[in-house]
C-alpha positions as CSV (number, residue, x, y, z in Angstrom):
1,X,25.9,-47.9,-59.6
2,X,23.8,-47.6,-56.6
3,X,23.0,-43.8,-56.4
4,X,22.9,-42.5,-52.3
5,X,22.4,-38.7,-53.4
6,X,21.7,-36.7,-56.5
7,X,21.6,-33.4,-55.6
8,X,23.8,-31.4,-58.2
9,X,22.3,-28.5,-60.6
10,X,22.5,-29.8,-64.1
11,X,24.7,-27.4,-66.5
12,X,23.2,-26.0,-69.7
13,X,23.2,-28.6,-72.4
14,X,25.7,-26.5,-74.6
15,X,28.5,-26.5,-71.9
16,X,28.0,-30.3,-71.0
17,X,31.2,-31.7,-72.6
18,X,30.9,-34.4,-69.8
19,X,29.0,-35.9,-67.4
20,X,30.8,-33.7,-64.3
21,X,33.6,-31.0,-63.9
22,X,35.2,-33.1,-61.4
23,X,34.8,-37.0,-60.3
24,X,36.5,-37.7,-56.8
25,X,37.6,-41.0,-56.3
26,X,37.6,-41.8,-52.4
27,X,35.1,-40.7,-50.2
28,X,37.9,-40.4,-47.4
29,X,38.6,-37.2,-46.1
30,X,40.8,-35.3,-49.4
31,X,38.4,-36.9,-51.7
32,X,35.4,-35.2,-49.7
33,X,37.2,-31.5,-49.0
34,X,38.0,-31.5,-52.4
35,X,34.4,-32.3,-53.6
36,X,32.5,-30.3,-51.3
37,X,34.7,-27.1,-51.9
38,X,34.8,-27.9,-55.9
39,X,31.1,-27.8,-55.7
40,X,30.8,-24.5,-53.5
41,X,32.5,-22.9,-56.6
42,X,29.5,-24.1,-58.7
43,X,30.7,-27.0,-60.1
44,X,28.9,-30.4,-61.0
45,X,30.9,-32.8,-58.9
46,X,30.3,-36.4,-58.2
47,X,32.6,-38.7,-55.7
48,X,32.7,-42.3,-55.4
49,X,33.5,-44.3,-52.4
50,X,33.9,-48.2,-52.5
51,X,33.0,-48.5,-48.5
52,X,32.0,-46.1,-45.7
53,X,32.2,-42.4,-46.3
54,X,34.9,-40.8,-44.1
55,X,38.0,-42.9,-45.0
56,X,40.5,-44.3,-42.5
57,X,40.5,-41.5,-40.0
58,X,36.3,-41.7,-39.4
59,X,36.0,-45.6,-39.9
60,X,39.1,-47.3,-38.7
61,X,41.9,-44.4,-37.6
62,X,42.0,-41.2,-36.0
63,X,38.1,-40.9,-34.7
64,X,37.8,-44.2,-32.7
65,X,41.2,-44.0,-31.9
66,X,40.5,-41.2,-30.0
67,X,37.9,-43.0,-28.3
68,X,40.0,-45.8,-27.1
69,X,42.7,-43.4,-25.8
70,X,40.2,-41.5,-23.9
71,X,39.1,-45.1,-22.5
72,X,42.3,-45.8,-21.7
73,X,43.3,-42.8,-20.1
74,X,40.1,-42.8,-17.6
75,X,41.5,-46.4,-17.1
76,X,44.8,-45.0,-15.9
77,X,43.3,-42.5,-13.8
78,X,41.4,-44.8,-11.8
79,X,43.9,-47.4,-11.4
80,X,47.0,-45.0,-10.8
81,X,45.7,-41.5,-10.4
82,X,42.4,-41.2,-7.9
83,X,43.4,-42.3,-4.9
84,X,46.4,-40.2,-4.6
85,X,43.8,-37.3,-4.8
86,X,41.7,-38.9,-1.8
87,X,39.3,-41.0,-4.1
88,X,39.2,-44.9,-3.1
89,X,37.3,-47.2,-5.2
90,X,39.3,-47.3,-8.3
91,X,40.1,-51.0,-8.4
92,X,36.5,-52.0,-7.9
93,X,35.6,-50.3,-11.2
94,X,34.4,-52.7,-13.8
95,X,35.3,-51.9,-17.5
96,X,32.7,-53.4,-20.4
97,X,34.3,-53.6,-23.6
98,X,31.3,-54.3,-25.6
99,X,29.5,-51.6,-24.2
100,X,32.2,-49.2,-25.0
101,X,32.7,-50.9,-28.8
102,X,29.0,-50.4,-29.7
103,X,29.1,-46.4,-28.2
104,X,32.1,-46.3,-30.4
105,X,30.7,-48.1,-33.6
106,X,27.6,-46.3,-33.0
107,X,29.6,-42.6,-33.2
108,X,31.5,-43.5,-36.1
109,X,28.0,-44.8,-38.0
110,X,26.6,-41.2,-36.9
111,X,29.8,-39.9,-38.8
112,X,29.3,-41.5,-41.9
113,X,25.7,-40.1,-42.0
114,X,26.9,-36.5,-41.1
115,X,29.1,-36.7,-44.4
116,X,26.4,-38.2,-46.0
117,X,24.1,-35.2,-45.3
118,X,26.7,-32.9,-45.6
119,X,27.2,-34.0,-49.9
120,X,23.2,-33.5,-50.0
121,X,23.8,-30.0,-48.6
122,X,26.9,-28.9,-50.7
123,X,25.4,-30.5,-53.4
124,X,27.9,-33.1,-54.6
125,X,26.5,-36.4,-56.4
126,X,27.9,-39.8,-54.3
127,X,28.1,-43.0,-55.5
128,X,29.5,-46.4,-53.5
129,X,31.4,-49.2,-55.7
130,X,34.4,-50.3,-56.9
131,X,36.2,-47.7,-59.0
132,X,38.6,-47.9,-62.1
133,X,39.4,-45.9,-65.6
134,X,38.8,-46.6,-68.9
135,X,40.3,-43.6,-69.7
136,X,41.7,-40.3,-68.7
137,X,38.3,-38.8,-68.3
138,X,36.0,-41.6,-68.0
139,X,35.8,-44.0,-65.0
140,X,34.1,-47.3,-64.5
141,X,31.9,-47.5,-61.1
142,X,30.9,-51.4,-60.4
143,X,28.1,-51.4,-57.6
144,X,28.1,-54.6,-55.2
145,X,25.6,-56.3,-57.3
146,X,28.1,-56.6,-60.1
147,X,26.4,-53.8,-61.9
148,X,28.9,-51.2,-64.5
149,X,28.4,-47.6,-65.2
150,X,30.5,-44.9,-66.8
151,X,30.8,-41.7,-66.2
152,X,32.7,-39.1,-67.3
153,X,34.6,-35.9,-66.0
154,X,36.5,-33.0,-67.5
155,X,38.9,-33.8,-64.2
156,X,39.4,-36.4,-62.4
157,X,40.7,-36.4,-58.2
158,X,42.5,-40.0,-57.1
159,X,42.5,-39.6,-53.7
160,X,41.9,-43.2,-52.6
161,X,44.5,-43.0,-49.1
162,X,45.9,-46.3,-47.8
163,X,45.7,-49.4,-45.7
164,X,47.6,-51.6,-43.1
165,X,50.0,-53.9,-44.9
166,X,51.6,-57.3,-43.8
167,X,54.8,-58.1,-44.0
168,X,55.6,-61.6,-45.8
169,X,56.0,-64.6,-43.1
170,X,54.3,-68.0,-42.5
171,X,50.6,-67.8,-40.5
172,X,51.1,-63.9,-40.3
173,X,48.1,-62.8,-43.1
174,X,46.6,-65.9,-41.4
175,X,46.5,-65.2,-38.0
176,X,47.1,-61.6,-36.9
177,X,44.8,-58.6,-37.4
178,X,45.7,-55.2,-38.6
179,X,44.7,-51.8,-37.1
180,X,42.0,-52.0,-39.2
181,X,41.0,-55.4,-37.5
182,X,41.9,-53.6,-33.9
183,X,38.4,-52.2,-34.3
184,X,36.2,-55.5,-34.9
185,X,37.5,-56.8,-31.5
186,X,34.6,-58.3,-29.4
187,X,36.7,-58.6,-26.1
188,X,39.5,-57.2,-24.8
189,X,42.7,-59.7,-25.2
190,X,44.0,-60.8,-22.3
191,X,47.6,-61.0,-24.3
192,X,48.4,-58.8,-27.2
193,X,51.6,-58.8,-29.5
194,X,52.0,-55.3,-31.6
195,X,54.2,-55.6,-34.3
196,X,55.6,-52.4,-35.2
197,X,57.6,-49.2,-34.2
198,X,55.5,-46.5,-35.9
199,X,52.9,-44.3,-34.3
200,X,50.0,-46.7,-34.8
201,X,52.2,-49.3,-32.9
202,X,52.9,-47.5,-29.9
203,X,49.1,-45.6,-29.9
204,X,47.2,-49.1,-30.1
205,X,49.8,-50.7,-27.6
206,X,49.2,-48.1,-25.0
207,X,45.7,-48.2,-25.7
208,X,45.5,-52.0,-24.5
209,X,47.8,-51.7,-22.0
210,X,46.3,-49.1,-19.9
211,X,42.7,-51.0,-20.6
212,X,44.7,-54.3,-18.6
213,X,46.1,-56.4,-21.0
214,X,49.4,-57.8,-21.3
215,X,51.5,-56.1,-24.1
216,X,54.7,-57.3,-26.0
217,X,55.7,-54.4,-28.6
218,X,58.0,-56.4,-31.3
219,X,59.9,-53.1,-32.9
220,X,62.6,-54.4,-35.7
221,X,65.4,-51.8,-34.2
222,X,66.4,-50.6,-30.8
223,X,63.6,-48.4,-30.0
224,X,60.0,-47.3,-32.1
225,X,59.3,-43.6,-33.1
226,X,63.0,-43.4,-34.7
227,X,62.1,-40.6,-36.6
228,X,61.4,-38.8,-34.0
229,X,63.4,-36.3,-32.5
230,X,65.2,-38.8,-30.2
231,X,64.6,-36.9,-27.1
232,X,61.0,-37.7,-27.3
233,X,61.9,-41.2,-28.5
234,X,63.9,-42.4,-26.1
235,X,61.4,-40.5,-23.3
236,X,58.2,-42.2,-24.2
237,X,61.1,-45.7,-24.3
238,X,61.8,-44.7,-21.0
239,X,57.9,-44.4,-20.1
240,X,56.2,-47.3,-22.4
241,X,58.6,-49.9,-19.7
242,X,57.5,-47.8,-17.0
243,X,54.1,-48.4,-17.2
244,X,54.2,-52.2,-18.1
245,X,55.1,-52.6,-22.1
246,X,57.2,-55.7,-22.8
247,X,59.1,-53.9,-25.5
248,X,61.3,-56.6,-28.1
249,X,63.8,-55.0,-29.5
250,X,66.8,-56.1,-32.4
251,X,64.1,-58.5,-33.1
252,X,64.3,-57.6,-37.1
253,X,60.7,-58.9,-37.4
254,X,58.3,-61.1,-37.2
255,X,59.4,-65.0,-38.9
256,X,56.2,-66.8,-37.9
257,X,52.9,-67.1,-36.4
258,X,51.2,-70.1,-35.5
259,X,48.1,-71.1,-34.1
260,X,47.4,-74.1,-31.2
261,X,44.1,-75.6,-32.9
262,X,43.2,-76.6,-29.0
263,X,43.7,-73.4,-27.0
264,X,43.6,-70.9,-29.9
265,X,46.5,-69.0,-28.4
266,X,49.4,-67.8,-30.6
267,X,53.1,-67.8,-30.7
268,X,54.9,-65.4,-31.9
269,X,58.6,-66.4,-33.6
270,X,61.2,-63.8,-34.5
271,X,63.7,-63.1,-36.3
272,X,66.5,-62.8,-33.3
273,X,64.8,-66.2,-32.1
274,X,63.2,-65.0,-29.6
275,X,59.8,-66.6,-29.1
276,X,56.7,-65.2,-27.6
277,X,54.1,-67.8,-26.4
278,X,50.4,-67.6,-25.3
279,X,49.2,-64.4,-27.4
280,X,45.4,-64.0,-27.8
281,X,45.5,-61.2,-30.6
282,X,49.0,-60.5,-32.6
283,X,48.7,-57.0,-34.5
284,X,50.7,-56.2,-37.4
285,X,51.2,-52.2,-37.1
286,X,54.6,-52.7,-39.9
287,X,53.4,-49.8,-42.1
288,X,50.8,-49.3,-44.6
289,X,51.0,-48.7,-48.4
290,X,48.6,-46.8,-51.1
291,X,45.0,-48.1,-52.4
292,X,46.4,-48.7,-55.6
293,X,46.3,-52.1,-56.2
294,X,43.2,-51.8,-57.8
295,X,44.5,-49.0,-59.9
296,X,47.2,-51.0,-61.6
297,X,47.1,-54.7,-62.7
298,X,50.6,-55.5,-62.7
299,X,51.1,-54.1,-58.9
300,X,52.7,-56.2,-56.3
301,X,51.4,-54.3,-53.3
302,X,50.3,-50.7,-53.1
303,X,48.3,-47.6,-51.8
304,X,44.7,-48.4,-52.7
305,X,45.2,-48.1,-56.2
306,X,45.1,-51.8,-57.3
307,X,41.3,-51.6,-58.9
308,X,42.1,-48.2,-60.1
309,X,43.5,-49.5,-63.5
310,X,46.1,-46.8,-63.8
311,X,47.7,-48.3,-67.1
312,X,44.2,-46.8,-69.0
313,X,45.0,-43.3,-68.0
314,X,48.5,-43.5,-68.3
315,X,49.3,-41.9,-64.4
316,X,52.7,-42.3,-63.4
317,X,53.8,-44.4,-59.9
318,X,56.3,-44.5,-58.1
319,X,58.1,-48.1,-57.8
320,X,56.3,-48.4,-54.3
321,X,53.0,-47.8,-56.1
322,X,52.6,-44.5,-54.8
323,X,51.3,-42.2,-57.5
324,X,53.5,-39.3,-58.6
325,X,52.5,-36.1,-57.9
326,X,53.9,-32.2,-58.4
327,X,53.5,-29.5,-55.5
328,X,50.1,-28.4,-56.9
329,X,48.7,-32.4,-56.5
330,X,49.3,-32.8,-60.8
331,X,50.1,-35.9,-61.9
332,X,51.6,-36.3,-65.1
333,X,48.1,-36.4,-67.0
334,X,47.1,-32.8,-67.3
335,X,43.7,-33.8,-66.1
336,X,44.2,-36.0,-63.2
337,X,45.2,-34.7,-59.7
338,X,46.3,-37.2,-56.4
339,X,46.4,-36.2,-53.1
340,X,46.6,-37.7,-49.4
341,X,48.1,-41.2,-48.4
342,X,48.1,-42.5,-52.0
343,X,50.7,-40.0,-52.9
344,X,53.1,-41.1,-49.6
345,X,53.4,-37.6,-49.0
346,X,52.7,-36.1,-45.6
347,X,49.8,-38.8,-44.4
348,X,47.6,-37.1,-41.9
349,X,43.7,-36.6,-42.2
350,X,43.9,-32.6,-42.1
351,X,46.8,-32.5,-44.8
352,X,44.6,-34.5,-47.3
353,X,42.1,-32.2,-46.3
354,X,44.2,-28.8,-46.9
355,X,45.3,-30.0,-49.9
356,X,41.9,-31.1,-51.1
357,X,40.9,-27.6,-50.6
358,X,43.7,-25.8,-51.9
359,X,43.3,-28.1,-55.2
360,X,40.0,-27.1,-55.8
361,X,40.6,-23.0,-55.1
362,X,43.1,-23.5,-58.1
363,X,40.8,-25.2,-60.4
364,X,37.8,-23.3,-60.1
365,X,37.7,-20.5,-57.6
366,X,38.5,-18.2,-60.9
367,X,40.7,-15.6,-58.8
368,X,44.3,-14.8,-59.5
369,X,45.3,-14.9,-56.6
370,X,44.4,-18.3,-56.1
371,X,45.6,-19.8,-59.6
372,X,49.0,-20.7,-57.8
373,X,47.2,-22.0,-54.6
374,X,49.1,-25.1,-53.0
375,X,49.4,-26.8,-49.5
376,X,52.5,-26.2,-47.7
377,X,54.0,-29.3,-46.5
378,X,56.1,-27.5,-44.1
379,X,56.1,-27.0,-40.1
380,X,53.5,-29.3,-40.2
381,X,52.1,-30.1,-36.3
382,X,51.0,-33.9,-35.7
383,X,50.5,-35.8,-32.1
384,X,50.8,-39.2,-31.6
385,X,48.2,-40.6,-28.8
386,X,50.6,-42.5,-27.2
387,X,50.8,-42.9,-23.1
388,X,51.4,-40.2,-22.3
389,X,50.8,-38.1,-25.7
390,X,53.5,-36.3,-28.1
391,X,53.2,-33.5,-29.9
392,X,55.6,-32.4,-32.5
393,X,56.1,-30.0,-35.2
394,X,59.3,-28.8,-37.3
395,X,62.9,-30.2,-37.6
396,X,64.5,-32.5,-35.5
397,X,67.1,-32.0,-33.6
398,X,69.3,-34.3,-36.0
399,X,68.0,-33.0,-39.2
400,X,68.4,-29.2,-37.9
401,X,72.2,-29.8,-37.6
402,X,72.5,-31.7,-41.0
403,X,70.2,-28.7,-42.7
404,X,72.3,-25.7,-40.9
405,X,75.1,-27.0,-39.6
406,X,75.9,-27.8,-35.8
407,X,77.5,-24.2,-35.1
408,X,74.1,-22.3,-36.4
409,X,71.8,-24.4,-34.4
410,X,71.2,-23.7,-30.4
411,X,68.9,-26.3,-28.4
412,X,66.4,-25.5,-25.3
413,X,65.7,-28.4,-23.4
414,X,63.2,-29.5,-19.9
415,X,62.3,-31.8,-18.0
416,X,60.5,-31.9,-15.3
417,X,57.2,-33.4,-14.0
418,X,53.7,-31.9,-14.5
419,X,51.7,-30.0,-11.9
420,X,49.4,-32.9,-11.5
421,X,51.9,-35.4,-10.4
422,X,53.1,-32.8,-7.7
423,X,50.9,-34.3,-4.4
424,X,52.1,-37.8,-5.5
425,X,53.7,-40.1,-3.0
426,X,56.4,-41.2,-5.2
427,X,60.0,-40.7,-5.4
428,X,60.9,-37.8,-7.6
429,X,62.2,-40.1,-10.3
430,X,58.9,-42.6,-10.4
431,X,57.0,-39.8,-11.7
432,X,55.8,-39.2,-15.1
433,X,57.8,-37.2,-16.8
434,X,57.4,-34.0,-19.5
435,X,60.3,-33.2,-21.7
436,X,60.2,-30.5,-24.0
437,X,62.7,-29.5,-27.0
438,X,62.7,-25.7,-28.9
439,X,64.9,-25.6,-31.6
440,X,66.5,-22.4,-33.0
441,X,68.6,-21.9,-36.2
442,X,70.4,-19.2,-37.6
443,X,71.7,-15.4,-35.3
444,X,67.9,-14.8,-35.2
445,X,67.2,-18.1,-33.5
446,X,64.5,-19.0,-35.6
447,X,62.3,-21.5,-34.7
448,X,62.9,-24.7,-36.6
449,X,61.1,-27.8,-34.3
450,X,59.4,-28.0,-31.0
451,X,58.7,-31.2,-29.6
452,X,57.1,-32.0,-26.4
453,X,56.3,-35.7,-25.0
454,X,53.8,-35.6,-21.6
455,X,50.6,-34.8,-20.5
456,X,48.4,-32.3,-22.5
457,X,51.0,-32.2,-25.7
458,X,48.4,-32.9,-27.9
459,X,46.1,-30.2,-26.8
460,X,49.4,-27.4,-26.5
461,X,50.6,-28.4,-30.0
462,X,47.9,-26.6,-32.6
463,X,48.9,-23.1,-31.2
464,X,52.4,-23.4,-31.3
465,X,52.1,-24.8,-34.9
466,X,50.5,-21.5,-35.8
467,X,53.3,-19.6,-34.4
468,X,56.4,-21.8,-36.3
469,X,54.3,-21.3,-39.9
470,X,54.2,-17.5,-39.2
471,X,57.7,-17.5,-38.7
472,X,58.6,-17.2,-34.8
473,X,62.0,-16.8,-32.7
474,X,63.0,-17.8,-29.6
475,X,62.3,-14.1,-28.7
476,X,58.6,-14.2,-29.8
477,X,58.3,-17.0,-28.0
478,X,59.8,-15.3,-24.9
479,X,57.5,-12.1,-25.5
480,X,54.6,-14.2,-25.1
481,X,53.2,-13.8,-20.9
482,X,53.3,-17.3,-19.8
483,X,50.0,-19.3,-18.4
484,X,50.7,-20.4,-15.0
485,X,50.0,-23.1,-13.8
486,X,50.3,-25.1,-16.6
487,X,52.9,-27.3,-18.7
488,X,53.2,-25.0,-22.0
489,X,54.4,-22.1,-20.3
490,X,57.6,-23.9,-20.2
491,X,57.6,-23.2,-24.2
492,X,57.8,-19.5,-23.4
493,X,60.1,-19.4,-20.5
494,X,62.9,-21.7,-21.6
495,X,66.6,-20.6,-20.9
496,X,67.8,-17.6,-19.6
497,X,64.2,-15.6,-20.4
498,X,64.8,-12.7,-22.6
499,X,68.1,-12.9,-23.7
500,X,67.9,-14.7,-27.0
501,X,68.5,-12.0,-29.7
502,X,65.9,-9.5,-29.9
503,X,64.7,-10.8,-33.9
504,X,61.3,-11.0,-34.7
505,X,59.6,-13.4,-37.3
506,X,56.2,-11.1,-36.8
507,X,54.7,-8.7,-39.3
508,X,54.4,-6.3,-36.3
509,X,56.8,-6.8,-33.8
510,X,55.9,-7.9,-30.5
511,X,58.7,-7.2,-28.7
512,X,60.1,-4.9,-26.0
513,X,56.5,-3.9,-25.0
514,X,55.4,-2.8,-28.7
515,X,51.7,-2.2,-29.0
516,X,49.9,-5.0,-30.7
517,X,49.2,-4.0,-34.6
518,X,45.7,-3.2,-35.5
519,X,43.5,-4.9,-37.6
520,X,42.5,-3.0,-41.2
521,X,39.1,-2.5,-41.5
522,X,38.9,-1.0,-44.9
């Protein structure tokens, strides 16, 4: 297999049982924290990627995602925002999509060399080709001119994450992209149909329609984001229409797609009958499922598994191909771990990551305290770059009342409209709208969720996160000065301020004007 680095210190001869203490399967972002920390604890480590080092969130997810948003977003500012602040001009400005696509490509290719660089410096061994076992501590790496090698491990990682799936129908694998394919677009669509009521499927639909093009969002139900708490859901609705999105809704799906040889437009048929006509680009955003097709020959669709040939190492999946996996990322081979999007689990880049970490503390940090070490899937935070932006963290409102009971749970809501919209000439009710959400449970009015949809939630999210995973009430919240002006002081001033039940989730007690504890220095 084609060799990139080779940078590892060989063990002694006497304690080489195998080729490396631990093989990493995926070069995405669990397979990589995993390696790198492995490796810090002086282990030989080698990972194998079958593509572009990074995974979904560098090549084809969260990193030029990001990008677009932020090109969408100085879109909106110049065609809705400036000239209320005394700027004119905004509607002369010209937008080049190529230019923007190759900045873009050219970031992410920068990416993939940083983790390149950054396996040379950790000293982890990386190899690109297809991957599969041929048994529970030896792996089969083809490299893309057809040529095998084995190697073998004492343990082995899968952490091989996911990718977009399409749903069954005629001309749909045919003639729609994915959100993969989002990001090999030349030009900006003049029509787009997005498939889908997830987070991708809003984010990519807001993307294009702020950048000008039309947008129909096809979402199976009434509404996408149904997950979510439905405050937030049915406020970013309530915005999406607002600011142009043809949303489709009780459609049940997508039936057909076809293709007019002549004009190379699509139409779009559904379920409900409707019929969508004229679409330049139709993007399937229905889900994704596990890279383990590869992993398992007799899989219909999964995570990226498929090549993985699962059956030689005898690793357990679940019947949608996701592979099983205990709170301490074990699968049911003693020497095989999973973690990330192939396990279904909690799919975001920095939980792979965490876990990744956490995984390799336990294996081989050799201190006690650390032989139980495990991510914590709870109070986890996550935004969704939609327009305008959500960030969420915790219980919903719905799933607080069916975990504690309607009579232990107690509900903060606001709305209003940011700062930035104040100088707007607009009617009251035109303007962009913030809504917030603190949920409490229990006579200490724990925090148990916190949701916020509108401008700057993604940036206000992180340090709330950090207060729900230590624990925080309503009160700590309220002890907390607020930051004015800005939108998050809302989080701290919410109700009646200061009467929720003086009950503290801190170590040290911030309330009623206690000193701050001091830090131990020996």
């Amino acid at each position: 297999a084609a060799q990139y680095l080779s940078h590892s210190t060989p063990l002694p001869s006497f304690a080489m049982s195998y080729d490396y203490d631990l093989i990493a399967i995926g070069g995405g972002s669990g397979g990589i924290a995993c390696a790198k920390r492995a490796a810090s604890h002086g282990k030989k480590v080698m990972c194998v990627e079958r593509s572009r080092l990074g995974g979904t969130c560098v090549n084809v997810g969260c990193v030029p995602k990001k990008v677009m948003w932020s090109a969408a977003h100085i879109a909106d500012i110049l065609k809705h925002d400036m000239h209320h602040y005394g700027f004119e001009g905004g509607d002369e400005a010209k937008f080049d999509f190529s230019k923007l696509k190759k900045a873009r490509d050219g970031y992410v290719k920068r990416l993939n060399k940083i983790y390149g660089n950054g396996f040379v410096s950790a000293g982890v061994t990386g190899v690109f080709g297809d991957c599969s076992f041929v048994d529970e501590h030896t792996v089969q790496v083809t490299d893309e001119e057809g040529k095998k090698t084995n190697y073998t491990a004492d343990k082995i990682l899968i952490a091989t994450g996911g990718r977009p799936h399409f749903p069954p129908g005629e001309g749909i694998e045919e003639h729609c992209i994915s959100s993969d394919g989002f990001f090999d677009m030349e030009e900006l669509p003049e029509v787009a149909v997005v498939v889908g009521a997830g987070y991708i499927a809003v984010e990519l639909a807001g993307v294009l329609n702020s950048l000008g093009t039309e947008v129909h969002l096809v979402v199976r139900k009434g509404k996408a984001l149904r997950d979510f708490d439905p405050t937030i859901s049915d406020g970013l609705d309530v915005e999406m229409s607002k600011a142009g999105i043809l949303i489709h809704r009780h459609t049940n799906g997508v039936v057909k797609v076809g293709l007019d040889a002549k004009t190379k437009k699509k139409t779009v048929t559904l379920h409900n009958g409707d019929v969508i006509y004229g679409a330049d680009v139709v993007l399937i955003a229905a889900g994704r499922v596990p890279n383990t097709n590869d992993l398992c020959t007799d899989c219909e669709w999964a995570p990226n598994t498929e090549k993985l040939h699962l059956e030689n190492c005898g690793v357990v999946i679940t019947p949608r191909k996701y592979i099983t996996v205990d709170e301490y990322q074990n699968t049911n081979v003693k020497n095989i771990y999973a973690l990330g999007d192939v396990c279904g689990q909690i799919e975001l880049t920095p939980m792979a990551i965490a876990a990744g970490r956490k995984l390799a503390d336990r294996l081989y940090s050799g201190k006690p305290e650390e032989k139980i070490a495990k991510v914590s899937y709870d109070f986890v935070p996550t935004v969704v770059f939609s327009h305008p932006t959500i960030g969420t963290c915790g219980l919903t409102e719905p799933k607080a009342i069916e975990k504690y009971g309607q009579e232990n749970v107690k509900v903060y809501n606001s709305k209003f409209s940011n700062l930035y919209y104040g100088i707007f000439e607009l009617k009251p009710e035109d303007k962009p709208k913030t809504l917030m959400k603190v949920i409490c449970a229990g006579i200490d009015e724990k925090v148990v969720g916190i949701h916020v949809l509108g401008m700057g939630a993604d940036e206000m999210m992180q340090g709330f996160g950090v207060a729900m995973k230590m624990g925080c009430t309503k009160a700590d919240l309220d002890s907390c000065v607020a930051i004015h002006p800005t939108a998050a002081e809302e989080l701290v001033t919410m109700g009646v301020w200061g009467t929720s039940p003086q009950s503290t989730g801190a170590k040290v007690s911030p309330l009623g004007g206690a000193v701050p504890g001091e830090p131990r220095l020996s």
